[in-house]
C-alpha positions in Angstrom: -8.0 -3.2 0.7 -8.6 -6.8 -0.8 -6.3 -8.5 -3.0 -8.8 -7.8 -5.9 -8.9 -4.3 -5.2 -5.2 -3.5 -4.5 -3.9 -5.9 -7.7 -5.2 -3.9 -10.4 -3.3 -4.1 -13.5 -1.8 -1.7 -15.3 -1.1 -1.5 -18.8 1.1 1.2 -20.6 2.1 2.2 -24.0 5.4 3.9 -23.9 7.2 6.6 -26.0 9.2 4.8 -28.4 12.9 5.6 -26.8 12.0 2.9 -24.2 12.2 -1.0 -24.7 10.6 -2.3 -21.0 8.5 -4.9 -21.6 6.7 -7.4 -19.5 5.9 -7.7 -15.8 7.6 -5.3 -12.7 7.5 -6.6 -9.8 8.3 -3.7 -7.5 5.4 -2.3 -5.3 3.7 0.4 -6.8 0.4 2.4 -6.3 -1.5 5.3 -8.2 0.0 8.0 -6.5 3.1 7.3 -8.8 1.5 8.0 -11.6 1.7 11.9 -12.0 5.3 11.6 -11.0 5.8 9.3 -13.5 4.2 11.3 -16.5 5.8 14.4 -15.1 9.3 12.8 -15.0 8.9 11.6 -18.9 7.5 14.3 -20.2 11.0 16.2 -18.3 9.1 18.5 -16.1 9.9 18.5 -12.3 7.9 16.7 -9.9 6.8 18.9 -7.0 7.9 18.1 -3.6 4.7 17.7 -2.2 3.7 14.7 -4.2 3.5 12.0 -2.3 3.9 9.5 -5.0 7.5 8.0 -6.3 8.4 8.4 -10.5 8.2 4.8 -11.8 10.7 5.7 -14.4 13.5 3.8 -13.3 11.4 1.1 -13.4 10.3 1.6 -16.6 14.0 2.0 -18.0 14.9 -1.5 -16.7 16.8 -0.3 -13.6 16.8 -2.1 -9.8 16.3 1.1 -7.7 18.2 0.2 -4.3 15.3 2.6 -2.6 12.2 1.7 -3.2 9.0 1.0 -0.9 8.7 -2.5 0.5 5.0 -1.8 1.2 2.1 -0.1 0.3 0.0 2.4 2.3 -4.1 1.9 1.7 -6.6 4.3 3.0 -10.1 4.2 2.5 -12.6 6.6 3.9 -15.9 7.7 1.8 -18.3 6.0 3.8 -21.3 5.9 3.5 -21.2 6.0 -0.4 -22.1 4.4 -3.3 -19.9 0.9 -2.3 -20.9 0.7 1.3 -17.7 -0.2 1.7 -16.7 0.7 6.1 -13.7 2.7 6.6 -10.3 1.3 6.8 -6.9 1.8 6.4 -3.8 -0.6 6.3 -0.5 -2.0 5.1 0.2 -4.6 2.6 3.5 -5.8 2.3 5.2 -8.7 0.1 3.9 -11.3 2.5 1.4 -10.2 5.1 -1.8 -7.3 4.7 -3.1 -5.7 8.3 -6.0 -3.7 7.7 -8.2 -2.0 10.3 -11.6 -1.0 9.8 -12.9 2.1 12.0 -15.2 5.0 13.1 -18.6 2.8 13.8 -16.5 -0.5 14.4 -12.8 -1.8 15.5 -11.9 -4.6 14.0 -8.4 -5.6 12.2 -7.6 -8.2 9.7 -4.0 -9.6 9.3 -3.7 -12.0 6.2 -1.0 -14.3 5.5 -0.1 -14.0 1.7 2.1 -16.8 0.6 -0.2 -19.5 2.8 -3.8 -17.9 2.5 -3.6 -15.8 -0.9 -7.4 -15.6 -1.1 -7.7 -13.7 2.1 -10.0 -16.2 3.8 -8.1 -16.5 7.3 -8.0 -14.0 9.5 -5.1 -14.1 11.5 -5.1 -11.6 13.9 -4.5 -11.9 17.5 -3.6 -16.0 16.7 -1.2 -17.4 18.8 2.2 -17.0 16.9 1.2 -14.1 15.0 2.3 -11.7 17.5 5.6 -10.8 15.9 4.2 -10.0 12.5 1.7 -7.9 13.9 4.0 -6.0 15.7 6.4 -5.4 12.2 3.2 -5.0 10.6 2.1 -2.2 13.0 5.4 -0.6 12.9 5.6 -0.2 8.7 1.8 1.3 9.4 2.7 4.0 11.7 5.3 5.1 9.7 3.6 5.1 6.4 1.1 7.1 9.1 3.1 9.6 9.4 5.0 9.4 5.9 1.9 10.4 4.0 0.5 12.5 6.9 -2.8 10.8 7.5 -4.8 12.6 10.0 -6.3 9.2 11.1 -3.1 8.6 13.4 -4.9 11.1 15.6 -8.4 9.8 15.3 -7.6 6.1 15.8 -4.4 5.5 17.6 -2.3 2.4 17.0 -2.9 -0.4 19.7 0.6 -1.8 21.6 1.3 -5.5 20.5 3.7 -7.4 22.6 6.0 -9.3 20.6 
């Protein structure tokens, strides 16, 4: 759920009717692609897609709605990466992450002052409030995509 994992570009050629160009800066994530090739090609996107069409964004428009963070879930160890189970939120500023099944242990990473993810932050003095928001946006992107690990590793109280 590193920065170097979660910022992977993508690059699209679009049909000619559409002038977008350059950089959008609104939080999106792979599940939006099918919705997105289904809503350009005029075809309906099922309900139970749990990604978002990016074409508004890709007309030029400002959607009101749209996510202000981004749900990660990765769960295929052992495998080829070796890479330990986890699961998190990443929003604008701050990334908690929390790595389970044969350890406990969460991460929360200050953005703006520590881009390169080098400090862990959590359970610092001061951090408390963040952690708690931070929590909160993870329980409900929890239970917005249905993740059976809300069951399996319940999320701890913070006090603010």
């Amino acid at each position: 759920m590193y920065e170097e994992s979660m910022r992977t570009p993508l690059v699209m050629m679009l049909p000619k009717n559409f002038n977008a160009k350059g950089d959008i800066d609104y939080m999106v994530q792979n599940i939006d692609y099918a919705p997105t090739f289904l809503d350009i090609a005029g075809v309906q996107v099922p309900d139970d897609m749990q990604g978002v069409s990016m074409l508004p964004l890709l007309k030029g428009e400002k959607p009101a709605q749209w996510r202000d963070a981004l749900y990660y879930h990765f769960h295929e160890y052992p495998a080829e990466h070796a890479v330990k189970r986890h699961y998190g939120i990443r929003d604008s500023r701050y990334k908690l992450i929390h790595f389970y099944n044969d350890i406990d242990q969460w991460e929360l990473y200050d953005l703006q002052e520590d881009p390169s993810e080098m400090h862990n932050i959590y359970g610092q003095p001061g951090t408390e409030e963040i952690t708690a928001t931070m929590m909160e946006k993870l329980r409900k992107a929890q239970m917005q995509y249905d993740d059976p690990v809300r069951f399996e590793c319940p999320l701890p109280e913070v006090k603010r």
